[in-house]
N, CA, C and O atoms as a Tinker XYZ file with bonds, in Angstrom:
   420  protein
     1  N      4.702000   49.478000   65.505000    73     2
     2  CA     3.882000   49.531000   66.698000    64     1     3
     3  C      4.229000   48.328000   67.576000    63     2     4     5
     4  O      4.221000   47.210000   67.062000    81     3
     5  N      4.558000   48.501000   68.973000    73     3     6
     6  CA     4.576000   47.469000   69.745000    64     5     7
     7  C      3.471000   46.899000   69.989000    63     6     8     9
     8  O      2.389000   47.415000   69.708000    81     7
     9  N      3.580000   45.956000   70.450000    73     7    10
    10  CA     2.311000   45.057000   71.189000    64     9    11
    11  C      1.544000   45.490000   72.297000    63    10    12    13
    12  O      0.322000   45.416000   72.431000    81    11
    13  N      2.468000   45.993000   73.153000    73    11    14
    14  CA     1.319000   47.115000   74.142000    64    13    15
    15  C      0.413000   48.036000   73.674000    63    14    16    17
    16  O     -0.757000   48.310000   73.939000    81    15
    17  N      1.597000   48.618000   72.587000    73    15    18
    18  CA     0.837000   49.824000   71.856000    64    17    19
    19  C     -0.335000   49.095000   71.383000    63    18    20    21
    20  O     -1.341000   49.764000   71.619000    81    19
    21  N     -0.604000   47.992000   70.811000    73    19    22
    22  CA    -1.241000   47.724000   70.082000    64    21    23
    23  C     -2.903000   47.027000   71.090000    63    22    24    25
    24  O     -4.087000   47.217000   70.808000    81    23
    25  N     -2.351000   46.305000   72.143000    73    23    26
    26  CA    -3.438000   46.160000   73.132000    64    25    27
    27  C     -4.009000   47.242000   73.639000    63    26    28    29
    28  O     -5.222000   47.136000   73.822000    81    27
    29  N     -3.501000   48.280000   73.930000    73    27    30
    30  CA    -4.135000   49.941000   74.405000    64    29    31
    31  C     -4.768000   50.469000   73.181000    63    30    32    33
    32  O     -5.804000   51.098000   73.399000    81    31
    33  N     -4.321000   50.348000   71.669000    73    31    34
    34  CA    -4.936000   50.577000   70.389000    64    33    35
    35  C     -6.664000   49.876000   70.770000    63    34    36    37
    36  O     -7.701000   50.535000   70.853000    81    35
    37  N     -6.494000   48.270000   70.957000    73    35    38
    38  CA    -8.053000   47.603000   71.127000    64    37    39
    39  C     -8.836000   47.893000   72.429000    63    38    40    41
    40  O     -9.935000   47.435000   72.740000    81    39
    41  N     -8.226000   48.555000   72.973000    73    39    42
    42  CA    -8.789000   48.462000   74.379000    64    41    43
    43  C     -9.508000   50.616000   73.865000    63    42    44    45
    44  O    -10.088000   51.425000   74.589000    81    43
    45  N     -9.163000   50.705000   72.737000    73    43    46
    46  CA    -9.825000   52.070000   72.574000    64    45    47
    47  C    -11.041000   51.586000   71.923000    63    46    48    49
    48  O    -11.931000   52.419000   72.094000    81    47
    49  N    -11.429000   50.611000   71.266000    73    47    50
    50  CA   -12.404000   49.913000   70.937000    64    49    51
    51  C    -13.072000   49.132000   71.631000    63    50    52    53
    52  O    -14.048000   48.644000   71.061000    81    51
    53  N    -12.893000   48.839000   72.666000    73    51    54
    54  CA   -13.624000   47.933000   73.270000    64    53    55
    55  C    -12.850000   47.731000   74.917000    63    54    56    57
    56  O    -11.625000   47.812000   75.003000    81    55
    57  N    -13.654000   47.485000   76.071000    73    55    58
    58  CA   -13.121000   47.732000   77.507000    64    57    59
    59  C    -13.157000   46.333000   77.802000    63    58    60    61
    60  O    -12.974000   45.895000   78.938000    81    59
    61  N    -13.331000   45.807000   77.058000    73    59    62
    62  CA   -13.100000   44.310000   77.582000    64    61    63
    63  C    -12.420000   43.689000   77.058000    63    62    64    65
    64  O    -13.025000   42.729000   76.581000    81    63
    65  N    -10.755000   43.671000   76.713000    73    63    66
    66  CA    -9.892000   43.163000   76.254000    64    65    67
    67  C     -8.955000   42.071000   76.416000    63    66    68    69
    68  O     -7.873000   42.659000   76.444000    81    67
    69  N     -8.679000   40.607000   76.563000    73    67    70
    70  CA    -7.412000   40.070000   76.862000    64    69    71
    71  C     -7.091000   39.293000   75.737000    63    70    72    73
    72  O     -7.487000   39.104000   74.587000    81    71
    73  N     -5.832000   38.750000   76.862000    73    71    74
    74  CA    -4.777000   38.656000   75.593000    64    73    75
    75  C     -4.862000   36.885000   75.934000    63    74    76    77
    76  O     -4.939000   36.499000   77.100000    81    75
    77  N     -4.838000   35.956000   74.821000    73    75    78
    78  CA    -5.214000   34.299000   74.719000    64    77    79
    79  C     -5.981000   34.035000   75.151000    63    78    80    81
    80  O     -6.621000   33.190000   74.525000    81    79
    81  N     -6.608000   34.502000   76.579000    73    79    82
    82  CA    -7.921000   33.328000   76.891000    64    81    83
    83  C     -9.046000   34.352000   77.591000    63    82    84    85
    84  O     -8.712000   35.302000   78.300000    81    83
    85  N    -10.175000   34.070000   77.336000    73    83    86
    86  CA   -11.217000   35.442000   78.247000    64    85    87
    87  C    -11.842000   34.713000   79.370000    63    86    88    89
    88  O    -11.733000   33.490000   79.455000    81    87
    89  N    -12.520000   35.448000   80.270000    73    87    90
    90  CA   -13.496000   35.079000   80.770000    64    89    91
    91  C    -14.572000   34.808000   80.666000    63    90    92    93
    92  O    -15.286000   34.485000   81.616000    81    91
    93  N    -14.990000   34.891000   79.291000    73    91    94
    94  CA   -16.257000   34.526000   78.591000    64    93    95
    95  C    -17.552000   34.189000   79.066000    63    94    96    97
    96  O    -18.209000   33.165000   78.876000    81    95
    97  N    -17.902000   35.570000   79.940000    73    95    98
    98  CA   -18.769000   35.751000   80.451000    64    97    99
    99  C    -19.425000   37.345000   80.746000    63    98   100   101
   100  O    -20.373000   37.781000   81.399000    81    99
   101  N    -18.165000   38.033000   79.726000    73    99   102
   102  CA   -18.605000   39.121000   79.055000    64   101   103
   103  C    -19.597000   39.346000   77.786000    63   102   104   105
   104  O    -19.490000   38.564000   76.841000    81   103
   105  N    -20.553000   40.383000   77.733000    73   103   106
   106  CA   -21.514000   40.010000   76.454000    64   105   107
   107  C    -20.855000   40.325000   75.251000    63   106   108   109
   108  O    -21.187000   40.002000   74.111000    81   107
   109  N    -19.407000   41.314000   75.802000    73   107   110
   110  CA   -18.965000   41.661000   74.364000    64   109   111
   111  C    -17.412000   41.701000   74.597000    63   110   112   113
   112  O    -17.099000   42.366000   75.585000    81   111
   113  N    -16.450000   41.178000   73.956000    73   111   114
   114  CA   -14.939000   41.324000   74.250000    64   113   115
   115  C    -14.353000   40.615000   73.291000    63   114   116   117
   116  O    -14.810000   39.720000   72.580000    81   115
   117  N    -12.986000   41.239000   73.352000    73   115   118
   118  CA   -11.873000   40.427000   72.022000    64   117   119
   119  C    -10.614000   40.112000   72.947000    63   118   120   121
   120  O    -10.099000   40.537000   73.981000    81   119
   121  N    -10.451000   39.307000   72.166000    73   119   122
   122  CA    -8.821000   38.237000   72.734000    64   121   123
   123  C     -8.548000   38.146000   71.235000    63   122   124   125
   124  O     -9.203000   38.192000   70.194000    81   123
   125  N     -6.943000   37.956000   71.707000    73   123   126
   126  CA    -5.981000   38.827000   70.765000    64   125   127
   127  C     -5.017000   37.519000   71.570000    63   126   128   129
   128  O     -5.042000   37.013000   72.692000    81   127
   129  N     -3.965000   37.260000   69.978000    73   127   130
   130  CA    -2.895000   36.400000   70.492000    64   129   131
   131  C     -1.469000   36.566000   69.241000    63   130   132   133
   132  O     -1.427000   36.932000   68.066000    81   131
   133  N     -0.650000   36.184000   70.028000    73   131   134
   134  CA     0.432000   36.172000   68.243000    64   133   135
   135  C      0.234000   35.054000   67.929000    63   134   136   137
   136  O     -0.078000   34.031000   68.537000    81   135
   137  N      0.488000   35.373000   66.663000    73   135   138
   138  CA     0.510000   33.821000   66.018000    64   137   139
   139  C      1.810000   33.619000   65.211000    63   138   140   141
   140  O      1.871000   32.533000   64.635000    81   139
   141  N      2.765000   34.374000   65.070000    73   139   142
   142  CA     3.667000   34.198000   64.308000    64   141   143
   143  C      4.127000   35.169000   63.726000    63   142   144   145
   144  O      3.337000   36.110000   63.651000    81   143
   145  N      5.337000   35.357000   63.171000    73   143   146
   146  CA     6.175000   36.152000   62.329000    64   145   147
   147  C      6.330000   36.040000   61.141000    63   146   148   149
   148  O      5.980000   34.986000   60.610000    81   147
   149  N      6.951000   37.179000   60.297000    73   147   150
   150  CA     7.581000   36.455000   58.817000    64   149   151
   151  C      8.260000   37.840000   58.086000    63   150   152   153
   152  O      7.709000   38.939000   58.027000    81   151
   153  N      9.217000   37.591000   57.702000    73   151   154
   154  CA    10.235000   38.695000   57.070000    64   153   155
   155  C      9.478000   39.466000   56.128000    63   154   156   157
   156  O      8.953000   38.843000   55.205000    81   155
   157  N      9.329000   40.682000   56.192000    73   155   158
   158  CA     9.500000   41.480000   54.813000    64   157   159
   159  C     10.592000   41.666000   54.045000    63   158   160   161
   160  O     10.527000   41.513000   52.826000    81   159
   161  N     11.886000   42.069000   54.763000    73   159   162
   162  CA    12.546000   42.231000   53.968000    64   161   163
   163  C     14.181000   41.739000   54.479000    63   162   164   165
   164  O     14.827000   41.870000   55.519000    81   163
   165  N     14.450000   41.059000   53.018000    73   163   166
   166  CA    16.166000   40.748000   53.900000    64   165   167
   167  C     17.344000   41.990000   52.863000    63   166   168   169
   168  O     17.156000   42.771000   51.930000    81   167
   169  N     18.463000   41.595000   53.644000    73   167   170
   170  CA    19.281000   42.252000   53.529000    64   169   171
   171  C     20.810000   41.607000   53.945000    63   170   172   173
   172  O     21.231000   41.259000   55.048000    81   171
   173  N     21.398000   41.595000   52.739000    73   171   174
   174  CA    22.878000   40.408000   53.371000    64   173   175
   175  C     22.238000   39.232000   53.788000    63   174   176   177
   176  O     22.661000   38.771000   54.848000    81   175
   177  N     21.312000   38.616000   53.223000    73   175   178
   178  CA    20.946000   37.225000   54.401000    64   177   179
   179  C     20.494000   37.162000   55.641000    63   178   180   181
   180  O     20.330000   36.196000   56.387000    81   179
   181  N     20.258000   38.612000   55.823000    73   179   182
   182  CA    19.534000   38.583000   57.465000    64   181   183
   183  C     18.163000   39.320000   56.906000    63   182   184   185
   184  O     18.047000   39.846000   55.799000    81   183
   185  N     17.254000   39.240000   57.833000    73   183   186
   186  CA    15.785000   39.973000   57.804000    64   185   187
   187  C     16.527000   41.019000   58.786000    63   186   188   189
   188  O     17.263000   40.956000   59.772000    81   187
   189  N     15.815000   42.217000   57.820000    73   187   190
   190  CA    16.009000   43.198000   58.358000    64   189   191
   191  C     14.569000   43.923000   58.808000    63   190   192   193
   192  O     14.441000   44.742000   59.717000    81   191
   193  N     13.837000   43.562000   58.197000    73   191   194
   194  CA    11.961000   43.540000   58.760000    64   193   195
   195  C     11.032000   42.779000   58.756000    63   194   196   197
   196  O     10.502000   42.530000   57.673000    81   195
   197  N     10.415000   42.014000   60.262000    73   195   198
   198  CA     9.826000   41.360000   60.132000    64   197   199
   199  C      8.252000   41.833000   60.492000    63   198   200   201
   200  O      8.296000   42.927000   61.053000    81   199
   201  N      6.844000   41.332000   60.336000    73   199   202
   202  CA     5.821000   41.507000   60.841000    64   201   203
   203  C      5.388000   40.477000   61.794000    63   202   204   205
   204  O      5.519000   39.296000   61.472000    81   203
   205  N      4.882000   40.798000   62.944000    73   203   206
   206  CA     4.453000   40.713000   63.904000    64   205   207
   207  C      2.897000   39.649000   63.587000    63   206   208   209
   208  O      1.961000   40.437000   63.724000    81   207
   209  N      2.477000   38.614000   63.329000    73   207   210
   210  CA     0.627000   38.267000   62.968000    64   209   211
   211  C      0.050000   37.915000   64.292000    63   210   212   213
   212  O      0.374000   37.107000   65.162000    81   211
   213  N     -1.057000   38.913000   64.145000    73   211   214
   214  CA    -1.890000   39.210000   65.300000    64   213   215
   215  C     -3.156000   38.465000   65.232000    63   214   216   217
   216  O     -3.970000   39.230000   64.713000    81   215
   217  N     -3.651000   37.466000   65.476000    73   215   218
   218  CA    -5.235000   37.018000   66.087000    64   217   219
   219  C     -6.057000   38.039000   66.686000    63   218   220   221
   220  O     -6.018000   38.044000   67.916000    81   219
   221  N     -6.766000   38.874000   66.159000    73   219   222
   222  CA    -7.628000   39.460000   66.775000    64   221   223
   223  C     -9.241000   38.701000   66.706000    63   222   224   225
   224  O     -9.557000   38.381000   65.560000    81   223
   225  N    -10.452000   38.329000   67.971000    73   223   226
   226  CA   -11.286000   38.293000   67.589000    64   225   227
   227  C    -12.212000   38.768000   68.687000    63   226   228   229
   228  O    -12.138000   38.427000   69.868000    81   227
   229  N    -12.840000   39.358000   68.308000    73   227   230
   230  CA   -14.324000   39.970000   68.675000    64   229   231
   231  C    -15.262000   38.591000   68.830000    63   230   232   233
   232  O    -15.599000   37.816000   67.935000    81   231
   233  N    -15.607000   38.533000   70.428000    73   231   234
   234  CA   -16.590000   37.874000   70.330000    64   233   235
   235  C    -17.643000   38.686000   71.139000    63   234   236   237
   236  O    -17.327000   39.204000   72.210000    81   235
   237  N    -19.301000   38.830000   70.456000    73   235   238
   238  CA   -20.675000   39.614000   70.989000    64   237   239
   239  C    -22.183000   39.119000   70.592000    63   238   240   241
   240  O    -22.777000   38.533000   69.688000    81   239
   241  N    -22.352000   39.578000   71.535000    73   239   242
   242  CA   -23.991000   39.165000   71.802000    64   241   243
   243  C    -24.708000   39.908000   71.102000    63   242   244   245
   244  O    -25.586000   39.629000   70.285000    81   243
   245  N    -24.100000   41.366000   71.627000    73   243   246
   246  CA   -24.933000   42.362000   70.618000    64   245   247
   247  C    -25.602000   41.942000   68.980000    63   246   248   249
   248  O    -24.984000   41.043000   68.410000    81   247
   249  N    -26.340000   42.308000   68.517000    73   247   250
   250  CA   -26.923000   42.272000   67.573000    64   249   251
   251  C    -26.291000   42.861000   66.693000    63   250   252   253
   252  O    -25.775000   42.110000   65.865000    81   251
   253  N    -26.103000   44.133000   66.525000    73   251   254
   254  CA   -25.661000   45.538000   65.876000    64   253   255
   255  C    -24.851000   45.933000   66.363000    63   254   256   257
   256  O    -25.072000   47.112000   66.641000    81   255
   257  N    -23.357000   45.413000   66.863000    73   255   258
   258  CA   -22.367000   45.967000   67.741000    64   257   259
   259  C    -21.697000   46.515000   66.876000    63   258   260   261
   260  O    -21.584000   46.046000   65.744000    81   259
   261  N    -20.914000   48.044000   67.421000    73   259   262
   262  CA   -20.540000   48.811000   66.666000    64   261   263
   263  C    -19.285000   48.860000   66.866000    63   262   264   265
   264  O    -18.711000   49.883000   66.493000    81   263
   265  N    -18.356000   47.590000   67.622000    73   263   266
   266  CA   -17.126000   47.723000   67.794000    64   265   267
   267  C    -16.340000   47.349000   66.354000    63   266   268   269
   268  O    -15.506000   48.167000   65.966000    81   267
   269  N    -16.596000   46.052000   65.489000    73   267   270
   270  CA   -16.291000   46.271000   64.116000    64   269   271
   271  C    -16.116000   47.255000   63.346000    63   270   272   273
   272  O    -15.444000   47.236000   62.315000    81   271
   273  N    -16.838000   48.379000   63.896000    73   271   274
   274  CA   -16.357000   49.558000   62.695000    64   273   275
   275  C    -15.437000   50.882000   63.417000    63   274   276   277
   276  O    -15.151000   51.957000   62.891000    81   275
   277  N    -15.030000   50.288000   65.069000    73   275   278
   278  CA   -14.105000   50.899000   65.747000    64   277   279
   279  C    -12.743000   50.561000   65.429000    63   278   280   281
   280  O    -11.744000   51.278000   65.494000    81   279
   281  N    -12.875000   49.161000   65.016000    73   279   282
   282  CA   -11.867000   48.260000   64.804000    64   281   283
   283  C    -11.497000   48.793000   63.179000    63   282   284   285
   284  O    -10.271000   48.881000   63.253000    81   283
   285  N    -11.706000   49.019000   62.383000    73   283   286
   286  CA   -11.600000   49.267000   61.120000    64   285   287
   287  C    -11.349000   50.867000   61.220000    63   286   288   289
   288  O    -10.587000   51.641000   60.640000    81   287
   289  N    -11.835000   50.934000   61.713000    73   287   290
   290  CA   -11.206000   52.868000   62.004000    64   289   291
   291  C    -10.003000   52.951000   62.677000    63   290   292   293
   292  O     -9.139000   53.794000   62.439000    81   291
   293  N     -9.920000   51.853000   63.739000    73   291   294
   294  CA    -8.372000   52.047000   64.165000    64   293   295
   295  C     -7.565000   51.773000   63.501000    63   294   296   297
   296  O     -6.567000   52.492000   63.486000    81   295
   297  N     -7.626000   50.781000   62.778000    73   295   298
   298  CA    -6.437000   49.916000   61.699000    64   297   299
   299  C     -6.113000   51.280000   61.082000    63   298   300   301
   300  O     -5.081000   51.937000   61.222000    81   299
   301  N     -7.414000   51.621000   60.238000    73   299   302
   302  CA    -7.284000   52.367000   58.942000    64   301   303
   303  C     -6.349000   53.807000   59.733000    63   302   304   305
   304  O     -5.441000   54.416000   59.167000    81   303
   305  N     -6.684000   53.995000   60.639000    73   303   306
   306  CA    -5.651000   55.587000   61.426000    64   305   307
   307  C     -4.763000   54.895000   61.683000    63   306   308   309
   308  O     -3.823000   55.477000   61.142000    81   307
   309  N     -4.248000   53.743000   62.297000    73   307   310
   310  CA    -2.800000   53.148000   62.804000    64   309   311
   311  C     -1.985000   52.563000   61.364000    63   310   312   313
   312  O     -0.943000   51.953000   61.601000    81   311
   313  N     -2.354000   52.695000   59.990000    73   311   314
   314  CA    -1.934000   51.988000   59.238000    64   313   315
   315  C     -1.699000   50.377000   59.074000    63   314   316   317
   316  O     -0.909000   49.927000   58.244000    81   315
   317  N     -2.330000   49.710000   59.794000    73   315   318
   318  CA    -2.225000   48.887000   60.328000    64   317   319
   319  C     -2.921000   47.794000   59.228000    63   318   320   321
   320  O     -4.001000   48.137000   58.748000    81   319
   321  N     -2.406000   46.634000   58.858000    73   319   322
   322  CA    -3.240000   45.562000   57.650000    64   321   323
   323  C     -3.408000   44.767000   58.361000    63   322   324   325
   324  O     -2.645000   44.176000   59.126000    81   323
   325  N     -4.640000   44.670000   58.124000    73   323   326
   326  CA    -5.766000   43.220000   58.257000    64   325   327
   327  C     -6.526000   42.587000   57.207000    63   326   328   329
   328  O     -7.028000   43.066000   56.191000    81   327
   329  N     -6.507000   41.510000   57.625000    73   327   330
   330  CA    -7.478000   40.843000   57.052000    64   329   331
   331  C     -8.674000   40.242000   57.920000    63   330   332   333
   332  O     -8.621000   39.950000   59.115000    81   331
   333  N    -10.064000   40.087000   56.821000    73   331   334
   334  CA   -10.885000   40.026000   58.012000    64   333   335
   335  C    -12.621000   41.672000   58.033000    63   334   336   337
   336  O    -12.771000   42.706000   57.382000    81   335
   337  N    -12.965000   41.392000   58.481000    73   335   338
   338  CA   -13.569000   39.841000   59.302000    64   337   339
   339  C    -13.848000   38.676000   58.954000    63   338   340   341
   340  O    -14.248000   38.830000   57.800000    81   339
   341  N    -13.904000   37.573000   59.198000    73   339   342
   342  CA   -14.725000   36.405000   59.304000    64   341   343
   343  C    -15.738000   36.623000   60.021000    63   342   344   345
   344  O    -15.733000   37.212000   61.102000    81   343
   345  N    -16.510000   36.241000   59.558000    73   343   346
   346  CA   -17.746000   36.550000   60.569000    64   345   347
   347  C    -18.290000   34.536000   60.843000    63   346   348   349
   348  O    -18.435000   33.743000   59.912000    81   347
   349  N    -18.470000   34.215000   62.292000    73   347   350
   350  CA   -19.092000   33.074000   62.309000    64   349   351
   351  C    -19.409000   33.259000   63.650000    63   350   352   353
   352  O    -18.745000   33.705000   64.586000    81   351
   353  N    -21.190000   32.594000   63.525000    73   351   354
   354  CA   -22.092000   32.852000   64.500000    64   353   355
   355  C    -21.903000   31.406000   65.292000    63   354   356   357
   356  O    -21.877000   30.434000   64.538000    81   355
   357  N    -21.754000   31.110000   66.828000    73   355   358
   358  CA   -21.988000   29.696000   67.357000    64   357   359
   359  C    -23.114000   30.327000   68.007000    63   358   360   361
   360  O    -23.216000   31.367000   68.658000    81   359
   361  N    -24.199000   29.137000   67.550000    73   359   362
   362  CA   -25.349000   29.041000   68.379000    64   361   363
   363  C    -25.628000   28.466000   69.850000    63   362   364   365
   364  O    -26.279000   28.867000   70.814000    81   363
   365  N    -25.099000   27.718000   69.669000    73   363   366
   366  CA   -24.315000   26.868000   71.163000    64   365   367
   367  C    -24.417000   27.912000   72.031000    63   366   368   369
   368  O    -25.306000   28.059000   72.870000    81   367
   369  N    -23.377000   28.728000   71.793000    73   367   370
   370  CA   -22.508000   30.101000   72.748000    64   369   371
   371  C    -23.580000   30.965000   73.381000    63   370   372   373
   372  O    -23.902000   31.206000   74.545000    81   371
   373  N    -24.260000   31.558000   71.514000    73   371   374
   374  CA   -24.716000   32.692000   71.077000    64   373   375
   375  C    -23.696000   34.067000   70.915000    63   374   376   377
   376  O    -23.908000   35.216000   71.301000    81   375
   377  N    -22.942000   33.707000   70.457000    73   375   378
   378  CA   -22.014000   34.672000   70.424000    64   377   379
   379  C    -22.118000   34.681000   68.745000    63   378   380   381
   380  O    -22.592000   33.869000   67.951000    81   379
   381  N    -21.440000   36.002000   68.572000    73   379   382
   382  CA   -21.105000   36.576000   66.865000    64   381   383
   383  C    -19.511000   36.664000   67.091000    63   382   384   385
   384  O    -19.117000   37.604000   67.781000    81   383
   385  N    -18.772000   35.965000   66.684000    73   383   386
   386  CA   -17.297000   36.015000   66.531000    64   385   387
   387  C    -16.905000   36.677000   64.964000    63   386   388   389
   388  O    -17.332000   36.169000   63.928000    81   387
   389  N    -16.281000   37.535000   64.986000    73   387   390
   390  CA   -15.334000   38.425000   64.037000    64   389   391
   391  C    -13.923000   38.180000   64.481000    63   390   392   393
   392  O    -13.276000   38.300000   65.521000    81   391
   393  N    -13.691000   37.721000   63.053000    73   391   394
   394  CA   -12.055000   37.050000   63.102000    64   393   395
   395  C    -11.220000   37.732000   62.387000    63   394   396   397
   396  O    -11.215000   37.658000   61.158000    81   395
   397  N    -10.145000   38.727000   63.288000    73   395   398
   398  CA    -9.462000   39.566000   61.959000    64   397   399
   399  C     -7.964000   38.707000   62.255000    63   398   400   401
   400  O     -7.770000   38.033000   63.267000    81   399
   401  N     -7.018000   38.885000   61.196000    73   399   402
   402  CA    -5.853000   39.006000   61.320000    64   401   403
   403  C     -5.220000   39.975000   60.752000    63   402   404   405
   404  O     -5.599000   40.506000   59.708000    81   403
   405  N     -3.870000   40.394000   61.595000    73   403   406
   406  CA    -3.681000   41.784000   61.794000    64   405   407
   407  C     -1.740000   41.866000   61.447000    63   406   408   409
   408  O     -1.229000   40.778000   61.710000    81   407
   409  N     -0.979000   42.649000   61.072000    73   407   410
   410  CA     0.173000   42.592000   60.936000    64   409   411
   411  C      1.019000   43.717000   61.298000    63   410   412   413
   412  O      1.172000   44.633000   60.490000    81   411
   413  N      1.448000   43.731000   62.164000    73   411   414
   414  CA     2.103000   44.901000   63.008000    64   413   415
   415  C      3.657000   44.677000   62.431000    63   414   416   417
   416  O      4.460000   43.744000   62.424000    81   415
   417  N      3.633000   45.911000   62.000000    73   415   418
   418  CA     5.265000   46.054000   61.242000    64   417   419
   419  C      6.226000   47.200000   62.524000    63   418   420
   420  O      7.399000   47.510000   62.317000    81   419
């Protein structure tokens, strides 16, 4: 899956999507970033497959937001591995942040 593919994947979960930094002044939205690579598999000394590691996090006000289990339904239909959630509340904010990481092969 490309990376577009994969921002149009979250943006089926949720309409308030960007990519490294938000406007954070939405009650509910995820920002999404790479964070890095790493071979699955070599071949002759070269990687011949690497994965893609994705930062995904959900940050919401909502109480009972039901984008977490949009998010887990997409993975689980896109084949897609994560790890995650983290769940950590800032009171400061008031936000509920869900922290997945994600690996696009």
């Amino acid at each position: 899956m490309t990376v577009l593919a994969f921002k149009d994947l979250l943006l089926t979960c949720c309409n308030k999507v960007y990519h490294r930094e938000a406007d954070k002044t939405d009650p509910e939205y995820i920002v999404w970033s790479e964070s890095g690579t790493y071979p699955l598999f070599h071949g002759d000394n070269t990687r011949t497959e690497e994965a893609q590691v994705i930062a995904v996090d959900l940050l919401t006000k909502e109480e009972f937001s039901e984008v977490p289990a949009l998010l887990r339904a997409a993975f689980s239909d896109e084949e897609i591995v994560y790890r995650g959630p983290d769940v950590i509340y800032h009171p400061d904010l008031g936000y509920t942040q869900y922290a997945y990481t994600v690996e696009l092969i």
